[in-house]
Structure formats: structure tokens, C-alpha cells
DSSP file (Angstrom, degrees, kcal/mol; ACC not computed):
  #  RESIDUE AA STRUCTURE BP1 BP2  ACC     N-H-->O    O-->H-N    N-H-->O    O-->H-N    TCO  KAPPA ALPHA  PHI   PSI    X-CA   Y-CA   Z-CA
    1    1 A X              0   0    0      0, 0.0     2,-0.7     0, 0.0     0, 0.0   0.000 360.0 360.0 360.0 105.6    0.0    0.0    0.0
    2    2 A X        -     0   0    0      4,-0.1     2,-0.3     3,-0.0     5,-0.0  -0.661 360.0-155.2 -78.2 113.1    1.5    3.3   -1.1
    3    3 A X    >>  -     0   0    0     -2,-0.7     4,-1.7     1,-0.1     3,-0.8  -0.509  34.9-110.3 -98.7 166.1    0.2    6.2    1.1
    4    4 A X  H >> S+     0   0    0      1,-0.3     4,-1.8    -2,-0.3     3,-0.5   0.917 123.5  56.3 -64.9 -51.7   -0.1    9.9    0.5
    5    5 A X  H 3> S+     0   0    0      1,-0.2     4,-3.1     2,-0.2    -1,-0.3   0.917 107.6  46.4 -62.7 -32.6    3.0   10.0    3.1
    6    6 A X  H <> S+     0   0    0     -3,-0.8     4,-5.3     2,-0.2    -2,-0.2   0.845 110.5  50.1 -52.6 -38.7    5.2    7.6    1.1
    7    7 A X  H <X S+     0   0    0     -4,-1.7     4,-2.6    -3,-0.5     5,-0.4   0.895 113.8  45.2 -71.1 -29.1    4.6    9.3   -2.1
    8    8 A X  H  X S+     0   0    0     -4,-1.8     4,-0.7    -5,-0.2    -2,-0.2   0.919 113.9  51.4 -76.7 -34.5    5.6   12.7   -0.3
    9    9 A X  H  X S+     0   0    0     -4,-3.1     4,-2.1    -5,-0.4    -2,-0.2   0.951 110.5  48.6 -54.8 -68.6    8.6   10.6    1.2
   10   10 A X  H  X S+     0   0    0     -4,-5.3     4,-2.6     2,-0.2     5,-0.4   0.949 111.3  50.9 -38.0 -67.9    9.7    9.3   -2.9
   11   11 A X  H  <>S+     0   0    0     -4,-2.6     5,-0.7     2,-0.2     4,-0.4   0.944 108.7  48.6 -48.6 -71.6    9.5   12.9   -4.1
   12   12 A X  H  X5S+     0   0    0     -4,-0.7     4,-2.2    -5,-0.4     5,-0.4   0.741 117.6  44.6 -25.8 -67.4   11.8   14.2   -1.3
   13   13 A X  H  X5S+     0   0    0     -4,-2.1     4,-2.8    -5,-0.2     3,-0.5   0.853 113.6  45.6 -27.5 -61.4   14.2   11.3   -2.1
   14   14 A X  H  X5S+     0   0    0     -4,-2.6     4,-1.7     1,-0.2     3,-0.5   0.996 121.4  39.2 -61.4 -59.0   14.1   11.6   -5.9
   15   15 A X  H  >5S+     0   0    0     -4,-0.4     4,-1.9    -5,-0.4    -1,-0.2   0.798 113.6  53.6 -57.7  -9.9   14.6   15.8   -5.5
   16   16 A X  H  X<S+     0   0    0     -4,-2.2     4,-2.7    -5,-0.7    -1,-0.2   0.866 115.6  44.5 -76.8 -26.9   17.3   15.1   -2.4
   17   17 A X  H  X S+     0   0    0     -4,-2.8     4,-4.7    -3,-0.5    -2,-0.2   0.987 111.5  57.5 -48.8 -54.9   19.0   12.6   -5.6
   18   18 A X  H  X S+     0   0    0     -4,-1.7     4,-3.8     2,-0.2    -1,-0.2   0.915 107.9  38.9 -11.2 -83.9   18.4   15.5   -8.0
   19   19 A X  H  X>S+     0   0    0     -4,-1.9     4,-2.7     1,-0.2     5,-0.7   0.988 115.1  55.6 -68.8 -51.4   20.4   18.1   -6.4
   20   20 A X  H  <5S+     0   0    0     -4,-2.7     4,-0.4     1,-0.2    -1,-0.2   0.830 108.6  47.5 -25.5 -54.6   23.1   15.6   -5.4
   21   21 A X  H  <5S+     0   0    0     -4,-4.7     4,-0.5     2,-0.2    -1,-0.2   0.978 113.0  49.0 -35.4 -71.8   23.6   14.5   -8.8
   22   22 A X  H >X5S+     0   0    0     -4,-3.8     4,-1.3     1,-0.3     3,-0.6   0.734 111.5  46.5 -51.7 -51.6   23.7   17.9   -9.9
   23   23 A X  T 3<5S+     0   0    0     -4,-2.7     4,-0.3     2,-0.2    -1,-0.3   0.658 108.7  56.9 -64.0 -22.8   26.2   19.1   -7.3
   24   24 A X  T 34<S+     0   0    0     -5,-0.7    -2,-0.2    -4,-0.4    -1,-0.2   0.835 101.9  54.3 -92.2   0.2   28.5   16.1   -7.9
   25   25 A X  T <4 S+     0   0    0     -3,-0.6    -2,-0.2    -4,-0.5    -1,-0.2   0.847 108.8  49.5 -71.7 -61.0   28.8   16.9  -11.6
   26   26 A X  S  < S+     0   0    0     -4,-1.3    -2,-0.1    -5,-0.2    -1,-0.1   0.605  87.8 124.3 -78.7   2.7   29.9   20.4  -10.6
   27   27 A X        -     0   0    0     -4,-0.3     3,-0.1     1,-0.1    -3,-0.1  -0.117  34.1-178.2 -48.5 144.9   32.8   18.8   -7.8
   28   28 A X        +     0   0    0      1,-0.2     2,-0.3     2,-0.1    -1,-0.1   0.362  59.5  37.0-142.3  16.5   36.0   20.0   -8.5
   29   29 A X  S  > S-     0   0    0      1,-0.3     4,-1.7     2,-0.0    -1,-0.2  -0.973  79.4-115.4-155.6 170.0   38.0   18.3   -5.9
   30   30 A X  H >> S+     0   0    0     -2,-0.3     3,-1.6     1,-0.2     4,-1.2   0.988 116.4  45.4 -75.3 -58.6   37.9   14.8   -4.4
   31   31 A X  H 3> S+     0   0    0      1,-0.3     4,-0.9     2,-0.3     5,-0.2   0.851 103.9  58.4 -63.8 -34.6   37.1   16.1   -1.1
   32   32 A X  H >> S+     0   0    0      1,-0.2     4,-1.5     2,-0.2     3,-0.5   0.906 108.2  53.5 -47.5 -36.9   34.5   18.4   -2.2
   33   33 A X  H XX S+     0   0    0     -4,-1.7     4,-3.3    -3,-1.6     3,-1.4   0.960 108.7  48.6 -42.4 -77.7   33.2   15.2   -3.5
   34   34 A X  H 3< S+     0   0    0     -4,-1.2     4,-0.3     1,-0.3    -1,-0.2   0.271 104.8  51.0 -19.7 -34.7   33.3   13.7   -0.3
   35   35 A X  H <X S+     0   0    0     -4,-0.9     4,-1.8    -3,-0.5    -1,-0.3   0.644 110.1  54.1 -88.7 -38.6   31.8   16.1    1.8
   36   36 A X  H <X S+     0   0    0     -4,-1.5     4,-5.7    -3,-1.4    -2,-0.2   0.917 110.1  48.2 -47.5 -54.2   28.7   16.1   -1.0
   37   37 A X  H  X S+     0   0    0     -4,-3.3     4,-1.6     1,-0.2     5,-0.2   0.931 116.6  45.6 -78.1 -35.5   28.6   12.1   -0.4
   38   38 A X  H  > S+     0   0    0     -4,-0.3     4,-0.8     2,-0.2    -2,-0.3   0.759 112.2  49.4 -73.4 -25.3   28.6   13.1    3.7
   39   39 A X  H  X S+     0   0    0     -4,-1.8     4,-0.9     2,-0.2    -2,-0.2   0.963 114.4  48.2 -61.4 -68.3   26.0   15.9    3.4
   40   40 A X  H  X S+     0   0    0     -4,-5.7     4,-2.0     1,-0.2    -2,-0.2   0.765 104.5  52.3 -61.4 -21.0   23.8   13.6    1.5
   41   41 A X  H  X S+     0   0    0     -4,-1.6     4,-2.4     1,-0.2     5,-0.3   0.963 111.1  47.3 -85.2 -47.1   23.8   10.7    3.4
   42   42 A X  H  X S+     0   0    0     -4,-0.8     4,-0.6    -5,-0.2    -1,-0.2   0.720 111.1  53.9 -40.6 -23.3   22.8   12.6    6.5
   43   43 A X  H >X S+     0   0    0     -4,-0.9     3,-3.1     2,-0.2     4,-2.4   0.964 109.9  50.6 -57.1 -98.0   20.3   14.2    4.4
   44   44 A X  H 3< S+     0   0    0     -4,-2.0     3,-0.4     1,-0.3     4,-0.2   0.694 106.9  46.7   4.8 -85.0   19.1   10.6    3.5
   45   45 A X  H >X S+     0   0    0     -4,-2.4     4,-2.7     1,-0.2     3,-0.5   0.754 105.3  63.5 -79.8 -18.0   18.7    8.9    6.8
   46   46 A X  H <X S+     0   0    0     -3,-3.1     4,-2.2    -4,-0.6    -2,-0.2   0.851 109.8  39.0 -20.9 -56.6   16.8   12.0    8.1
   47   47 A X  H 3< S+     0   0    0     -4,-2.4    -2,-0.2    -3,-0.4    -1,-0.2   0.274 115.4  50.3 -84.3   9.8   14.0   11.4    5.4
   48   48 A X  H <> S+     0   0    0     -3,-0.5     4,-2.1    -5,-0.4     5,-0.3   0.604 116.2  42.2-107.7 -44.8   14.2    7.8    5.9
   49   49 A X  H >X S+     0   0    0     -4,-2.7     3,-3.9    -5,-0.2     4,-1.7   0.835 118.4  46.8 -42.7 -78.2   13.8    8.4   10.3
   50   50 A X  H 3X S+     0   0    0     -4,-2.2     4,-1.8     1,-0.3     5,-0.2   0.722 116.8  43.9 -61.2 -27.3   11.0   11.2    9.8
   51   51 A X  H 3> S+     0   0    0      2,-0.2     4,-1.2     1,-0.2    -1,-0.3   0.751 114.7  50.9 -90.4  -4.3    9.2    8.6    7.2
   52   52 A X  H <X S+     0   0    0     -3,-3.9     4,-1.7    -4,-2.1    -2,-0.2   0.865 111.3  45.9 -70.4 -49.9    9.7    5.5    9.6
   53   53 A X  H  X S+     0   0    0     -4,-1.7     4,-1.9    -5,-0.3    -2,-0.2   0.772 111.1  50.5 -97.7   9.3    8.4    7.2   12.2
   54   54 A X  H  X S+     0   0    0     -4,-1.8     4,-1.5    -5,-0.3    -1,-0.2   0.786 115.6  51.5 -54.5 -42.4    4.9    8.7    9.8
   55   55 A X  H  < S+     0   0    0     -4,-1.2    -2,-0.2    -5,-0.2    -3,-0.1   0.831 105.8  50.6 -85.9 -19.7    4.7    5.2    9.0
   56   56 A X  H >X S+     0   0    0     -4,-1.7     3,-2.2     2,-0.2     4,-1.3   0.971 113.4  47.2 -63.6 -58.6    4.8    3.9   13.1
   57   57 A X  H 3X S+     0   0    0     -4,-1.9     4,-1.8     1,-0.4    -2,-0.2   0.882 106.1  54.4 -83.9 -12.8    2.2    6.1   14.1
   58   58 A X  H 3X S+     0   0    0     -4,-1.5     4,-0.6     2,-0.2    -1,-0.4   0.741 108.8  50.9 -60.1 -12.6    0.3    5.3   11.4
   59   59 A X  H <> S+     0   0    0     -3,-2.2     4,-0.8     2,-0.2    -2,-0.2   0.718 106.8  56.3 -92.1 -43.8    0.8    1.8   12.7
   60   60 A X  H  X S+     0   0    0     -4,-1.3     4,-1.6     2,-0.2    -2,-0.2   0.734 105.8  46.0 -64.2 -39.9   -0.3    2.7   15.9
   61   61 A X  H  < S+     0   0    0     -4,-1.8     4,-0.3    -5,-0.3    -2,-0.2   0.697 107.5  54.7 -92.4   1.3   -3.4    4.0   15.2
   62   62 A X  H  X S+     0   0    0     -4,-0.6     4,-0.6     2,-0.2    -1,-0.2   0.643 107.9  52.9 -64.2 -45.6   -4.3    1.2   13.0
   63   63 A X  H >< S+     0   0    0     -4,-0.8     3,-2.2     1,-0.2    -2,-0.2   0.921 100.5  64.8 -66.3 -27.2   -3.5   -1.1   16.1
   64   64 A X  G >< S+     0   0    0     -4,-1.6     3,-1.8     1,-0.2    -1,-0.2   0.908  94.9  55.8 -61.2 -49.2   -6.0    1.4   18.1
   65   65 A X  G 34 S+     0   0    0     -4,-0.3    -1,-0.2     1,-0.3    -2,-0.2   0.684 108.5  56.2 -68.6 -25.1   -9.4    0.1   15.8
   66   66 A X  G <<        0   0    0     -3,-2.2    -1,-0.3    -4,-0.6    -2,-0.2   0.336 360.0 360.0-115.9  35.5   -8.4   -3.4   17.0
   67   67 A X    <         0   0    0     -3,-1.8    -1,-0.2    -4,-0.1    -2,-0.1   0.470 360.0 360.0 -92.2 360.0   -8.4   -3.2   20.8
């Protein structure tokens, strides 16, 4: 089941991919590089916490209807 919050989750991904791309084209040093790939992955597991935990309390309040 894809939910309204998942799709918002995929766009965020794609556009955090986007600009990454885009910035790593325009690197001009290894380390600038490097710092890009450390930016993004902090990026990254930010939107993957905040959409784990959209998808828990959805989860919780699903468990609520069967008490």
C-alpha cells in the first residue's frame, strides 16, 4: 500500500537525488566530493527516520481500531 505520506517521502528522495547529482557533476575536488557524499547521506537517513516514524504512528493508530 502506497500512502499519500510515502509518495511525499519518494519525491523528497528523488529531489534530495536530483540536487546531489547535480552538485556532484559540478565537484571540483575529491574532497569536495566527499563532503557532498557526507552531506547527502545525513540528508538521506533524516527522510528515511522522519518517514519510519509517519509510518509507526500510522501503525499505531491502525492497532487502536483493533483493541
Amino acid at each position: 500500500m502506497v500512502s499519500t505520506n510515502s509518495k511525499s517521502y519518494f519525491r523528497e528522495v528523488e529531489k534530495s537525488h536530483r540536487t546531489y547529482n547535480a552538485a556532484l557533476k559540478r565537484a571540483g575536488s575529491r574532497q569536495s566530493m566527499m563532503n557532498l557524499f557526507w552531506r547527502h547521506k545525513r540528508q538521506h537517513e533524516a527522510l528515511l527516520r522522519k518517514h519510519l516514524k509517519d509510518e509507526m504512528l500510522q501503525v499505531i493508530q491502525l492497532k487502536k481500531k483493533f483493541k
